[in-house]
N, C-alpha and C positions, 0 to 999 in steps of 0.2 A: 293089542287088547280089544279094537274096535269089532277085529275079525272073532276073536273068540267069543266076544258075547253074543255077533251074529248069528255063531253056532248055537248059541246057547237060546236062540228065539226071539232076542231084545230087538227092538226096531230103532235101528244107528243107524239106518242108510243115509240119512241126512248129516250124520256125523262124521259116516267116512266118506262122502263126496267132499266136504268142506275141508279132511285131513289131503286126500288124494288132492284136489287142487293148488291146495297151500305145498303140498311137497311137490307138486310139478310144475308150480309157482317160481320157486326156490330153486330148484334143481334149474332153470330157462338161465334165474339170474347170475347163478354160480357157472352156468359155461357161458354166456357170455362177459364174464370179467376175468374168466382165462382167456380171451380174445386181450386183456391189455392187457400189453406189456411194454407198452413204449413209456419214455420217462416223463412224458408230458400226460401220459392219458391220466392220472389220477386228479389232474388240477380243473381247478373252475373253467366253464367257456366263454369268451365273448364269439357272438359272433351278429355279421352283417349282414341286408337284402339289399339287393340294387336290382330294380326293371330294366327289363332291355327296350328296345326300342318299340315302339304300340303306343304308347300315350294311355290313357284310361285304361285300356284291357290287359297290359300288364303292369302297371301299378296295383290295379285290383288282385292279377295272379301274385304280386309280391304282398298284399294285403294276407290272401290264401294262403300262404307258406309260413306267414308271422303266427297266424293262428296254430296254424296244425303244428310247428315246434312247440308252442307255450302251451299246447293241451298235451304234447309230447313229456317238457319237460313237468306239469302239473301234475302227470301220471305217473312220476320216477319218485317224487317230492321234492323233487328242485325248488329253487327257489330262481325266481326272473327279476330281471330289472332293467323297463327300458332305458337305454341311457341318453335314446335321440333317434327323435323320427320325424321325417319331411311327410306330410300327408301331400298325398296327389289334389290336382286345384278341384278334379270330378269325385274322384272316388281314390279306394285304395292307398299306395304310399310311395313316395319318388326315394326313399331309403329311411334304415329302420338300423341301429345298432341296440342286441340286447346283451348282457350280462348274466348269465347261468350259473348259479352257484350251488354246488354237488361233487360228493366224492364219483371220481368218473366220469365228469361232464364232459370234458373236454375228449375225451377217449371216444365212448359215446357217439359226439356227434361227429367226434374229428373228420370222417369218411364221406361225408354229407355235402363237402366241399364241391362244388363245381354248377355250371348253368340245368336247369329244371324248367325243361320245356310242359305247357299246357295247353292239351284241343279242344275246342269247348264249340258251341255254339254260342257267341259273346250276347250279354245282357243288354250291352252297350249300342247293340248295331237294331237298328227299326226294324232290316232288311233279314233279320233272323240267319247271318252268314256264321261260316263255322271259321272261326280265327284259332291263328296259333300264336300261342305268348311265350315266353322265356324272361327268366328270373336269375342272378347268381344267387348263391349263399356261398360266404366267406368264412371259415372257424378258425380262431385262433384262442391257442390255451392263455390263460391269463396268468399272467408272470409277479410273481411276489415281490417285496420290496430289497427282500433279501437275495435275488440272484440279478445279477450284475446286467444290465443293457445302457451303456453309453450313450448318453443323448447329449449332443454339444448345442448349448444354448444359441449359439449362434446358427445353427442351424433350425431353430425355431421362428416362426411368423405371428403370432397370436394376435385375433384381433375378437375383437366383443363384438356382440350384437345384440338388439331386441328379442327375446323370446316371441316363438306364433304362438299366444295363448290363443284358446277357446271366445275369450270371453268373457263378459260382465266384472265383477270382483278381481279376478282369478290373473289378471293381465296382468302381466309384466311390465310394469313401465320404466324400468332402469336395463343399462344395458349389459344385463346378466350372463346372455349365452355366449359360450368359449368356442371360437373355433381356432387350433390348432396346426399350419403347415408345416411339414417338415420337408423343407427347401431341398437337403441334399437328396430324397428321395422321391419328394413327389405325393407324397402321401398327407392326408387329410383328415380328421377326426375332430368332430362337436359336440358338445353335450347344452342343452338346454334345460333340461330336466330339472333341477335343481334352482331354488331363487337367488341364490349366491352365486356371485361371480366364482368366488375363490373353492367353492366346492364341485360348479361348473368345471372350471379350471384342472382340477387336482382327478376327476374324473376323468378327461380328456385325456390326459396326459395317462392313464392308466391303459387305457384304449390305445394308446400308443407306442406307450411299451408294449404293449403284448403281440402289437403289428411288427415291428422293428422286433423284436424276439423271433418273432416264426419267419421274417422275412431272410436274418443272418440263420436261424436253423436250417433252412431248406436250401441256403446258399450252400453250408457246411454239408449238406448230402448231395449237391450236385443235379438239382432237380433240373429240370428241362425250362422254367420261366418260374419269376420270382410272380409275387402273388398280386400285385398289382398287373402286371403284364399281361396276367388270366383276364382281366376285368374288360379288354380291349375290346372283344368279341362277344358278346351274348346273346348269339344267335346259333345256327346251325351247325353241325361238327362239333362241338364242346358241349353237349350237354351229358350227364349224366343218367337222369330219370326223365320216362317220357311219361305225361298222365293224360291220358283220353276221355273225354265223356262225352264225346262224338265222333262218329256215328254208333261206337260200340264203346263202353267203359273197362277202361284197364290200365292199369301204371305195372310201369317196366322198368328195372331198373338194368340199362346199358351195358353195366358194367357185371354184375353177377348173373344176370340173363332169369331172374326171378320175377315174376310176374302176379300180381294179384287183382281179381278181378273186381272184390270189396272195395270201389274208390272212397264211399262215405268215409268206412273206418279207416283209413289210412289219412285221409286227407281230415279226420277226427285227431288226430296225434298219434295211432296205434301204426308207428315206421318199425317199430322194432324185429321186423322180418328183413328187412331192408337193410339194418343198422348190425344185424349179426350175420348177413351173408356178406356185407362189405371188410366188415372186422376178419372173417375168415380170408377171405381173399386177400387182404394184408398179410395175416398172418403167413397164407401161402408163397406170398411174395418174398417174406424176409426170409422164411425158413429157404428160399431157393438162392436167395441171397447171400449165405450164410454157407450155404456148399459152395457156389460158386469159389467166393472167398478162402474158403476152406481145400478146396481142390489146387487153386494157383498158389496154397502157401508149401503145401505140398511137393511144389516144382521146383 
């Protein structure tokens, strides 16, 4: 209708730039949610940051990564929630767990997993030297109450703690925050956030499932190291995406071999170039998967 009144003289350019967008808008998000198809992609995300070793300069880089997912997930209309964050003693944050809740979240960002190296010229240094930092990010789908994960109580630690408030009113003076071991594995989850121990608690324990869910999933598919295992290393050899703003600016991501020279808007939350060539790349993997399988049943 836009086009025909165009013929007809009416001045709509502004009306079909606004239609043309909106349907190439649309059309971006419709192929990438034919990229999910795995049974976990439609579920909420929790997922983690841990600094690698640097002190200040990658707590800050892991400060930089919490950002740019939550302007990620702010642009999808997620919804966030931190559930627990260590702030570094200078700057930035010595680990950070959030909660993403969205159809797709978990799909999404599921591929984002891995170390996230950054070259920079550090704020930090008098000496103006160019440093390199490294970050994990951890994603794990968030598991409902209704699908089954085993947790034997005795396999639990739980011990309370002080909340780090801010300050003034706001302080916590009861020992509200939960942290969680789970013995048999090694694994560890807190929540502060909350002024209730028992809503502390029941949080934790949510974070926990969803870790022991993807931990037995990826055992079930025979992956090469379970997910704590990754966490060993966060340095060199395992990283994922490399992001430079010195001497020249450009983030690479490792693994699809895509590159974009726009650092602001990416490290803004606009990954989603990053997040649909990794999705494709999956995809090519199972579909190869899937012959394989398909040829040996053949025999």
């Amino acid at each position: 209708m836009l086009i025909e009144l165009t013929k007809e003289g009416e001045k709509v350019e502004k009306e079909l730039k606004q239609t043309l967008n909106t349907f190439e808008k649309n059309l971006a998000e419709a192929e990438l949610q034919a990229l999910l198809f795995e049974e976990d992609d439609p579920r909420n995300a929790i997922f983690s940051i841990h600094p690698g070793a640097g002190g200040t300069e990658s707590q800050d880089w892991a400060q930089i990564l919490l950002r740019m997912y939550l302007r990620w997930a702010e642009s999808k209309g997620f919804k966030t929630e931190i559930l627990d964050l260590l702030p570094g003693e200078e700057a930035g944050l010595k680990s950070v767990t959030v909660r993403v809740e969205g159809e797709y979240a978990y799909g999404y960002l599921s591929q984002e997993s891995g170390v996230h190296r950054l070259v920079r010229i550090s704020p930090f240094d008098a000496n103006r030297k160019r440093h390199t930092s490294f970050a994990a990010v951890f994603i794990y789908p968030e598991v409902e109450e209704d699908i089954e994960v085993e947790i034997n109580p005795e396999d639990l630690r739980i011990d309370t703690f002080r909340s780090s408030g801010r300050g003034g009113q706001h302080v916590n003076v009861t020992d509200s925050a939960v942290r969680i071991t789970h013995l048999r594995t090694g694994m560890v989850v807190q929540c502060q956030n909350e002024r209730s121990q028992h809503k502390n608690k029941a949080v934790a324990m949510k974070v926990l499932r969803a870790r022991l869910y993807e931990l037995e999933k990826k055992k079930q598919q025979e992956k090469l190291e379970k997910i704590e295992d990754s966490k060993s290393d966060i340095a060199w050899g395992n990283q994922i995406r490399s992001y430079v703003l010195h001497p020249y600016r450009m983030i690479k991501d490792l693994r699809t071999k895509i590159e974009i020279g726009n650092v602001d808007k990416i490290l803004d939350g606009n990954i989603d170039k990053f997040i649909k060539a990794s999705l494709i790349l999956r995809k090519k993997g199972k579909n190869k998967e899937q012959t394989i399988n398909y040829l040996k049943s053949q025999k």
